[in-house]
FIZAKE-837421 format. One line per 10 residues: number of its first residue (from 1); their letters; for each residue x, y, z negated of C-alpha. Coordinates in steps of 0.1 Angstrom, whole numbers, plus 5000, padded with zeros to 4 digits. Example, Ala and Ser with C-alpha at 12.3 -4.5 7.8 and 13.67 -1.06 7.14 Angstrom:
BEGIN
1 = AS = 5123,4955,4922  5137,4989,4929
REM end
This chain:
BEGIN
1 = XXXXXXXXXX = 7627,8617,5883  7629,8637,5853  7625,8677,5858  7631,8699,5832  7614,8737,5832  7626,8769,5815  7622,8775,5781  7593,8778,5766  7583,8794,5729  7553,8770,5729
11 = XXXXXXXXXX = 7539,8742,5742  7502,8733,5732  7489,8698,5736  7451,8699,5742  7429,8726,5761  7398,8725,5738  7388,8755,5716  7419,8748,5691  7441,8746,5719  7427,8777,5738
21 = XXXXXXXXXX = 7423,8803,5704  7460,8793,5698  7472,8804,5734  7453,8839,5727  7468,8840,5699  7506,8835,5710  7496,8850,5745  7487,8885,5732  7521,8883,5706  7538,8882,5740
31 = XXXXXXXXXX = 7553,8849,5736  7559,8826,5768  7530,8797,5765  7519,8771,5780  7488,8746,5779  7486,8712,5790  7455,8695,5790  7446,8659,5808  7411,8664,5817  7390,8696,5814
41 = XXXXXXXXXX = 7395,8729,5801  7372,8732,5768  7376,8699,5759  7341,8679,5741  7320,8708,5734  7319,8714,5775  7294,8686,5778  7272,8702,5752  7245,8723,5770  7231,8748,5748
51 = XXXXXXXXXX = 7255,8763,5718  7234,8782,5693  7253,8786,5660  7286,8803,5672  7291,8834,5658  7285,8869,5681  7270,8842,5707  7233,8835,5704  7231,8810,5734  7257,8794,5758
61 = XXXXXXXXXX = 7266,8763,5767  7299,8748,5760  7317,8749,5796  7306,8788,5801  7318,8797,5761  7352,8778,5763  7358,8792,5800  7357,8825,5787  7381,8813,5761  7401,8805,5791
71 = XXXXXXXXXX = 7402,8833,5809  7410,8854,5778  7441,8835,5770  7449,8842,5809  7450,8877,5806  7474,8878,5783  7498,8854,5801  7492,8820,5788  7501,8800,5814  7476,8762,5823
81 = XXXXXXXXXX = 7484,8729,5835  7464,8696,5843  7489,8671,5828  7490,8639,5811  7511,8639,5782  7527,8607,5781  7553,8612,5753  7562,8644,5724  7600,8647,5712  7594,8672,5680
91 = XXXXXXXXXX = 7629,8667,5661  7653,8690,5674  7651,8726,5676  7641,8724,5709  7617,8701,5716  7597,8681,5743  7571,8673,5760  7571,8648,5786  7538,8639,5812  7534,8613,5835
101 = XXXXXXXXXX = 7548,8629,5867  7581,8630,5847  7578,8670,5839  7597,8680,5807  7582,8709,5787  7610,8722,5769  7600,8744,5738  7605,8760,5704  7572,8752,5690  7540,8730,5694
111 = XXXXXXXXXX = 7507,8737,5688  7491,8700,5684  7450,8706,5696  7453,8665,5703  7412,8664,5699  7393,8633,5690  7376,8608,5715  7343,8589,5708  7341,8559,5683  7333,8527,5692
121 = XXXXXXXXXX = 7313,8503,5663  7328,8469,5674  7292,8454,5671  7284,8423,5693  7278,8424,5730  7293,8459,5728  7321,8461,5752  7306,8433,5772  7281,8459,5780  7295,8489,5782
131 = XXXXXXXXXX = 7283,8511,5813  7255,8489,5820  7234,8497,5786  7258,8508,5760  7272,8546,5766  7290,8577,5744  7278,8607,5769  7241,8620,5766  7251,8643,5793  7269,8621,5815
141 = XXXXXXXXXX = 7247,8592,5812  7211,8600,5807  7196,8605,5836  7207,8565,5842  7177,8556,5816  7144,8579,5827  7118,8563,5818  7137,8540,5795  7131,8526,5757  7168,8534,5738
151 = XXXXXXXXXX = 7181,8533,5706  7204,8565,5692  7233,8549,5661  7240,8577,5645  7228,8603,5617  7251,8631,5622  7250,8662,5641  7260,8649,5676  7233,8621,5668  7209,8644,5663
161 = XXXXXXXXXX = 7215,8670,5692  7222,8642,5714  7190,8626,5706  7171,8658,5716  7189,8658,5743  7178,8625,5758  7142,8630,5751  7146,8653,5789  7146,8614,5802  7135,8584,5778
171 = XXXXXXXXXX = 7104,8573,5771  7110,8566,5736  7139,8568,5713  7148,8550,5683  7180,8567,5656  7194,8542,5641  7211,8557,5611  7231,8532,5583  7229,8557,5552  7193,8567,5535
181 = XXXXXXXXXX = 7194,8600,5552  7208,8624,5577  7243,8634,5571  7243,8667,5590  7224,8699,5577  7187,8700,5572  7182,8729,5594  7199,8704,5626  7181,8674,5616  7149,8694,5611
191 = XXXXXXXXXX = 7144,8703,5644  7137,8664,5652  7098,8671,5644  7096,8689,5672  7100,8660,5695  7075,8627,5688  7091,8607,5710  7119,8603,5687  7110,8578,5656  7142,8574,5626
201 = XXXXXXXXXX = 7147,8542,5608  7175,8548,5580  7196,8525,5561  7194,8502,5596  7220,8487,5615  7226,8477,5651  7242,8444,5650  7242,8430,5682  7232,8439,5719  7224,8411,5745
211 = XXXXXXXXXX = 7207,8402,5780  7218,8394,5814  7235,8417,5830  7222,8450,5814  7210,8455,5776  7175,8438,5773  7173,8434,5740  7194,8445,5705  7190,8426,5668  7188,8452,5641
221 = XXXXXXXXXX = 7194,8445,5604  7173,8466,5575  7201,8468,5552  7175,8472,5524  7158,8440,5530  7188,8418,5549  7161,8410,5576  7169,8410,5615  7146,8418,5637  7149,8419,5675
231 = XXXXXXXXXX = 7142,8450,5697  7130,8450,5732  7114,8475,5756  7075,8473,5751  7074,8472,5794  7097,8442,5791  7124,8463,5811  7159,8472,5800  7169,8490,5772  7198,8515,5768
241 = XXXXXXXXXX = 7222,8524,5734  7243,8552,5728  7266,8556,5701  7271,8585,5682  7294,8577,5653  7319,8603,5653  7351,8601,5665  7389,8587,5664  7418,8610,5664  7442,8605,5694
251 = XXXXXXXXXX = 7473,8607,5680  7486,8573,5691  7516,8592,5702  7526,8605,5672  7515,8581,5648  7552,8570,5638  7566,8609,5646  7546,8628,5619  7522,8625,5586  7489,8614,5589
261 = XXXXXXXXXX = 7465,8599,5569  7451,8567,5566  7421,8574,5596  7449,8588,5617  7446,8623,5612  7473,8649,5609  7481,8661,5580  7482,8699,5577  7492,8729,5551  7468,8756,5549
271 = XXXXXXXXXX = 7488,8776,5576  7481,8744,5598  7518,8734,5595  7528,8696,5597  7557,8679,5581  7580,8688,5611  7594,8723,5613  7581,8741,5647  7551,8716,5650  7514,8726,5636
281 = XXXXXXXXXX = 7480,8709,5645  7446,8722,5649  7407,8714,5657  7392,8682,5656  7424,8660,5651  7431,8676,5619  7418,8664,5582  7387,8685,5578  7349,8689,5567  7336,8705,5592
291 = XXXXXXXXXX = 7348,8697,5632  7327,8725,5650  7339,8753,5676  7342,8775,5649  7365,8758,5623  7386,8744,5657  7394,8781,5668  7400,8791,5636  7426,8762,5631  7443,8776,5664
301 = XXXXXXXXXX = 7445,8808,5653  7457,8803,5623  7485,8775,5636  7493,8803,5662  7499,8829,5634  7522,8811,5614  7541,8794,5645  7546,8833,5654  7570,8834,5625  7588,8801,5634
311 = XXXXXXXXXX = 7595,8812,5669  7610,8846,5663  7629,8834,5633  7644,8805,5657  7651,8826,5686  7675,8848,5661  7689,8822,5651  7699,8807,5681  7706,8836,5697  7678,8835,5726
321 = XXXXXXXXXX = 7671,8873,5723  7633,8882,5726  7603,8863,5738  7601,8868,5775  7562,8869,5793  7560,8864,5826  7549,8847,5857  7549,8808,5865  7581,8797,5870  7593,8771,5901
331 = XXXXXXXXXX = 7602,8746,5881  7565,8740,5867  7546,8755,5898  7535,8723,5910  7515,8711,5876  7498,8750,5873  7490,8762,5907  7455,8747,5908  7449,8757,5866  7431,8791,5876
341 = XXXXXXXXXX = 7402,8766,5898  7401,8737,5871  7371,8746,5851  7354,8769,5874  7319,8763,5891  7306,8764,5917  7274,8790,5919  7252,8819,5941  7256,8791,5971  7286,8768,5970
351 = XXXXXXXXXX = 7314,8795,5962  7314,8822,5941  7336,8860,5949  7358,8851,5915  7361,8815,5932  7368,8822,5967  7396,8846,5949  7414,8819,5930  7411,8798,5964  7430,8824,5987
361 = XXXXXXXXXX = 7457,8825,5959  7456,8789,5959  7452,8778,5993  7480,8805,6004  7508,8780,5988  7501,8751,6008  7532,8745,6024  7513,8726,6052  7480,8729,6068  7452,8708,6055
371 = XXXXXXXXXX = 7420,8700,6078  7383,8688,6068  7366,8668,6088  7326,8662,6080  7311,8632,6094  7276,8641,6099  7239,8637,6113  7212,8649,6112  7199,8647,6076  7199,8672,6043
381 = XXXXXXXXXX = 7234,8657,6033  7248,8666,6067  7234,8701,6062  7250,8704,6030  7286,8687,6038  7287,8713,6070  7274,8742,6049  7302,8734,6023  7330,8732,6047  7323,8766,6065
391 = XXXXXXXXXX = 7325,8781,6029  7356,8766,6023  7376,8772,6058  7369,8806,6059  7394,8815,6027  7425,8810,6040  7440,8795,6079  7460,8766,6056  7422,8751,6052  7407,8739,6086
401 = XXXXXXXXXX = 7378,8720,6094  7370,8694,6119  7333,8685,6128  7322,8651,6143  7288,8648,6150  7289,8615,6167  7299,8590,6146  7269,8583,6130  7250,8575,6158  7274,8545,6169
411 = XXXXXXXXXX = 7286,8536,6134  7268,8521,6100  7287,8546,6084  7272,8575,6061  7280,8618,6063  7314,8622,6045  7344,8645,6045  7374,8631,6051  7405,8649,6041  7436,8659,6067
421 = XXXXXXXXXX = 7467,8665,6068  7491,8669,6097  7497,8632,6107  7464,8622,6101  7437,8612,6070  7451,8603,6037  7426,8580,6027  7403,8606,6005  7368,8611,6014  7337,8626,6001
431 = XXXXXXXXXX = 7303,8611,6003  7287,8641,5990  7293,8678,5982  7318,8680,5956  7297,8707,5935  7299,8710,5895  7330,8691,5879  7339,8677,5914  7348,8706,5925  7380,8703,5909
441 = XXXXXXXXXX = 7389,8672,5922  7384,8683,5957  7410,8716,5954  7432,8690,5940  7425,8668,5965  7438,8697,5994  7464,8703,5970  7479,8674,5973  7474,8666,6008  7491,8701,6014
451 = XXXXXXXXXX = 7526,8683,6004  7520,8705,5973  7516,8675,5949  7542,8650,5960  7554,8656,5924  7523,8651,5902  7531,8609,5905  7566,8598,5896  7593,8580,5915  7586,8549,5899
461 = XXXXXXXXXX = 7549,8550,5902  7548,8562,5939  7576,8531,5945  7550,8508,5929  7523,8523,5948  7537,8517,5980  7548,8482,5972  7509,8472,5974  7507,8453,6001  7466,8444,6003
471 = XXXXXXXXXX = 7444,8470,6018  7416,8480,5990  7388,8501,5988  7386,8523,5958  7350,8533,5946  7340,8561,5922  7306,8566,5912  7302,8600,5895  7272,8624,5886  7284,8661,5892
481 = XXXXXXXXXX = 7278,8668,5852  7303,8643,5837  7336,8656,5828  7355,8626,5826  7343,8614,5862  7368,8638,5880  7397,8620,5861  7392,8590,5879  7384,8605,5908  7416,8623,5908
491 = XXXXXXXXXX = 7438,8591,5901  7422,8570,5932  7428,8598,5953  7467,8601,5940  7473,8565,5949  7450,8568,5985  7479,8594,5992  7513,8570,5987  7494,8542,6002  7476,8535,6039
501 = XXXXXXXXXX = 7465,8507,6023  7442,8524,6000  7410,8545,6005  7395,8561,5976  7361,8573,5978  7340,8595,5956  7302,8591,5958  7275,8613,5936  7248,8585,5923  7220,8606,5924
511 = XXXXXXXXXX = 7224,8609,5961  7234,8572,5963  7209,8549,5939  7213,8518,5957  7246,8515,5937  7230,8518,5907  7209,8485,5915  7236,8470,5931  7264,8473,5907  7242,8474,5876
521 = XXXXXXXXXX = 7255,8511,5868  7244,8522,5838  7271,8554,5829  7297,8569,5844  7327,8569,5858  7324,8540,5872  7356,8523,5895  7343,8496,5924  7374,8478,5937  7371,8462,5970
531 = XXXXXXXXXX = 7331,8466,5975  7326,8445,5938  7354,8423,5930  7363,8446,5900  7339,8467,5888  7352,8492,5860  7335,8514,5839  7352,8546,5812  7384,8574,5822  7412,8554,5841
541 = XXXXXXXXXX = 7444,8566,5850  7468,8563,5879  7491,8537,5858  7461,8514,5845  7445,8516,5883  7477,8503,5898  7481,8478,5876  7450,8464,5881  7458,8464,5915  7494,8447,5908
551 = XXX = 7474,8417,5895  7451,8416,5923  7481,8408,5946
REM end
C-alpha cells in the first residue's frame, strides 16, 4: 500500500560521500532533507581500509571518514533511511521517489549520488564461477584465498590498492593489465615495489577461467604476441581472480527519464544540474576524470549549492512559505528509526557509550517487547553469544533475554541466538555474534520483530510471502567485514518474519569453515537454500529471494 510522507525540499538518492557532502550542504541551509540509501552509509570507499590522500586527513579508513560525514550532516538535521529505491518520478514540480515497501518521498528537488557498482569483463567461465574463484571485493573476499596463487585484471588505482591489499593473504599475485602501462598515477602504482610477491604482465588479457568446481586454471593471451598460455597454481591447488576494471553507473532507473551518455552516465552542467529542472547528480555516476572521495564531495556540494537556489525560488512560487527543519515525521518513522545505528561499530567490548545511546533511543519505540534467547554450551562461542546478550538487554526493558543451557547437550544443534517476540520465534537466528557490519542487521532484526517493521515489505510482497507453502531453510554465509553481506542478511530475515515456513540463518565463515569446503565458498554473500539445493552467491533482495522460492514450489 502506497504511503505518502510530508514534503520534503530534497530527496538524495545514494549515501556515499556525494550523497552525504550534499545533505551538509542543504542540512546546514536549513532545508528539510532526506537520504535514502539501500545498503551502507559511505557507500564503496567504506571497504577501503586505509585512506591517505584526502585532504586535512592523513590516515583513515573509509567507514570511520564517511561516518563522520554522517554524523555531521545529522547535526544539522538531515534526516537517514535504509531504503531501496525502486522507482524516481522527476517531471512535475513535485516529485517522487518511490522504494520497495511502497514509501513515497515527495519532494522539490533531488540530489542523484546514484554511485557505480563493479564491472564485470564477460570473459569465459566468468559467471559460471563467480563466488567460488572469481570475486570484485579484496576486502570481503580475501581471506577465502590465504595461501593462494591469484591473478589481479586491472591497471588502475583500485587495481593497484587492491592488489596490495591482498598480498595480507596470497602467496603470489599476478596483475593482469591490457594497456602497456599503469593507468593510475605513478606515485600509486609506485608503491607496487615495495611488495615482491606481486609480478605485472602488461598488454595481457584474461580470456578464460576453468576447472571443476572452483577456478583451477585461467588461459591468458599476450596481446603483443597473440599467444595463449595457460595459468595454474605452481602447488597444483586452486587459483583465485578478482576483477578490478572500474565500474558501471547504476542508473537503470533513469536511463529513459534523463540525459546520459553513451556508458550510461549522467550528464551534468558545471553546477551539477541535469536536463530536468530540480534534479542534479553527483559522485561516481557522473561523467568525470577523476572518481575519488574528493571530486565526489565536491560534486555534492556543489549540486547542493545550486539546488539551494531551485528550492527557495520554487517554494515562492508555489506559495509553500519557508523551508521548515525539524524532527522525523510519522509518516516516514518506520524507514529512519534504526538510521542513527546503521553504520555504527561495534568497539571497547561489544557496545560502545555513543552506541548503547542510539540503542535506548532505539529500543524505547518498540511497540512490543522483543526477547533473545542464546543457545549455548560450554565453548568460546557460547561465552561470546552470552557476553553479547547481557550487553544488549541491559539498554532498555523492550530487549529481554532468554538463556538455555541445555539444548546442546541433547541436540546436534550449534550455540545460536534465536530472536523473540511475544508469540514465539520468528524464524531469525544467529550462529555467531553479530559484530562489525552485522551489527546492523541484528538491530534490524529486533526492529522488526518489535512490530516496528511490518511496513518495510509491501502488501503484495508480504501476500506472496505468505502464499509459500514449502518449509525452507535460508542460509547466509557472511564475514563480519563485507558490506554487502548484511543486505542479504536483512532480506532472509524480512521474509523468515511473514512466513513460519521459513528460517533464515546468518552464519560468520570464519567461525564456520566447514561451509567453505562444503559449499565450495569462495566470496561472500553467499545464499544456501534448503541445506544446498540452491546455492547463490552476490547482494539479493527480498523480491529476487522470493522468487526463487516461487519457482521452487
Amino acid at each position: 500500500m502506497e504511503k505518502k510522507t510530508d514534503l520534503y525540499d530534497a530527496v538524495i538518492v545514494g549515501g556515499g560521500p556525494a550523497g552525504l557532502s550534499a545533505a551538509i550542504y542543504l542540512g546546514r541551509a536549513k532545508y528539510r532533507v532526506i537520504v535514502l540509501e539501500k545498503e551502507r552509509f559511505g557507500g564503496q570507499i567504506t571497504i577501503t581500509s586505509d585512506i591517505v590522500n584526502y585532504p586535512g586527513v592523513q590516515h583513515a579508513s573509509g567507514s570511520a571518514l564517511t561516518e563522520n560525514m554522517r554524523l555531521q550532516a545529522q547535526s544539522f538535521g538531515a534526516e537517514f533511511a535504509i531504503a531501496n529505491v525502486s522507482g524516481i518520478e522527476m517531471e512535475n514540480d513535485v516529485k517522487q521517489v518511490t522504494t520497495t515497501d511502497g514509501t513515497v518521498y515527495q519532494t522539490l528537488g533531488m540530489v542523484l549520488a546514484l554511485g557505480a557498482n563493479p564491472r564485470h569483463l564477460g570473459f569465459r567461465g566468468e559467471a559460471e564461477f563467480k563466488g567460488r574463484g572469481v570475486a570484485y571485493c579484496a576486502t570481503c573476499d580475501g581471506e577465502f584465498f590465504t595461501g593462494k596463487e591469484v591473478l589481479v585484471v586491472g591497471g588502475g588505482y583500485a587495481a593497484v590498492q587492491e592488489s596490495i591489499f591482498l598480498t595480507k593473504y596470497v602467496k603470489k599475485l599476478t596483475m593482469l593489465v591490457i594497456t602497456e602501462n599503469f593507468t593510475c598515477a605513478r606515485g600509486v602504482y609506485e608503491q607496487l615495489n615495495n611488495y615482491p610477491q606481486i609480478a605485472v604482465q602488461f598488454e595481457t588479457e584474461l580470456i578464460e577461467a576453468g576447472g571443476n568446481k572452483t577456478v583451477e586454471y585461467a588461459k591468458i593471451r599476450d596481446n603483443k604476441t597473440g599467444t595463449v598460455r595457460e595459468y595454474r597454481a605452481q602447488d597444483g591447488g586452486n587459483i583465485g581472480i578478482f576483477v578490478f576494471v572500474g565500474y558501471a553507473p547504476a542508473t537503470d532507473m533513469i536511463q529513459d527519464k534523463i540525459v546520459l551518455n553513451e556508458q550510461g552516465y549522467v550528464v551534468t552542467d558545471q553546477n551539477q544540474r541535469t536536463n530536468v529542472e530540480g534534479v542534479y547528480a553527483a559522485g561516481d555516476v557522473c561523467i568525470k576524470n577523476l572518481r575519488q572521495v574528493v571530486t565526489a564531495v565536491s560534486d555534492g556540494a556543489i549540486a547542493a549549492t545550486s539546488l539551494e537556489k531551485y528550492i527557495s525560488e520554487t517554494r515562492e512560487r508555489l506559495k509553500l512559505g519557508t523551508p521548515e527543519q525539524g524532527v522525523a515525521q510519522d509518516a516516514k518513522a518506520s524507514a529512519s528509526d534504526t538510521a542513527a545505528v546503521i553504520g555504527t561499530t561495534a568497539q571497547d567490548g561489544f557496545l560502545s557509550k555513543e552506541m548503547r545511546g542510539q540503542l535506548l533511543d532505539v529500543f524505547g519505540k518498540f511497540p512490543n517487547t522483543v526477547t533473545i534467547k542464546a543457545v549455548i554450551g560450554q565453548d568460546i562461542v557460547s561465552a561470546e553469544l552470552e557476553s553479547f546478550v547481557n550487553e544488549i538487554v541491559g539498554i532498555h526493558e523492550k530487549v529481554k533475554s532468554e538463556i538455555d543451557d541445555t539444548t546442546l547437550q541433547t541436540g546436534d544443534t550449534k550455540p545460536h541466538l534465536d530472536i523473540r517476540n511475544e508469540q514465539g520465534s520468528v524464524g531469525i537466528r544467529y550462529y555467531s555474534v553479530p559484530g562489525g557490519h552485522e551489527f546492523n542487521s541484528f538491530v534490524v532484526a529486533l526492529y522488526n520483530a518489535s512490530g516496528a517493521g511490518t511496513k518495510s515489505v509491501s502488501e503484495n510482497m508480504q501476500r506472496r510471502i505468505r502464499e509459500l507453502k514449502k518449509k525452507h531453510l535460508l542460509q547466509v554465509m557472511a564475514t563480519l567485514n563485507c558490506t554487502n553481506c548484511p543486505e542479504v542478511v536483512m532480506a532472509t530475515q524480512k521474509i523468515a518474519m511473514f512466513s513460519k515456513m521459513i528460517d533464515a540463518e546468518m552464519y560468520d565463515l570464519s567461525k564456520f569453515p566447514e561451509f567453505k569446503e562444503k559449499y565450495s565458498i569462495m566470496a561472500v554473500p553467499c545464499l544456501v537454500i534448503d541445506e544446498g539445493k540452491e546455492v547463490l552467491f552476490g547482494k539479493k533482495g527480498v523480491e529476487e529471494i522470493v522468487g526463487i522460492l516461487e519457482k521452487m514450489h
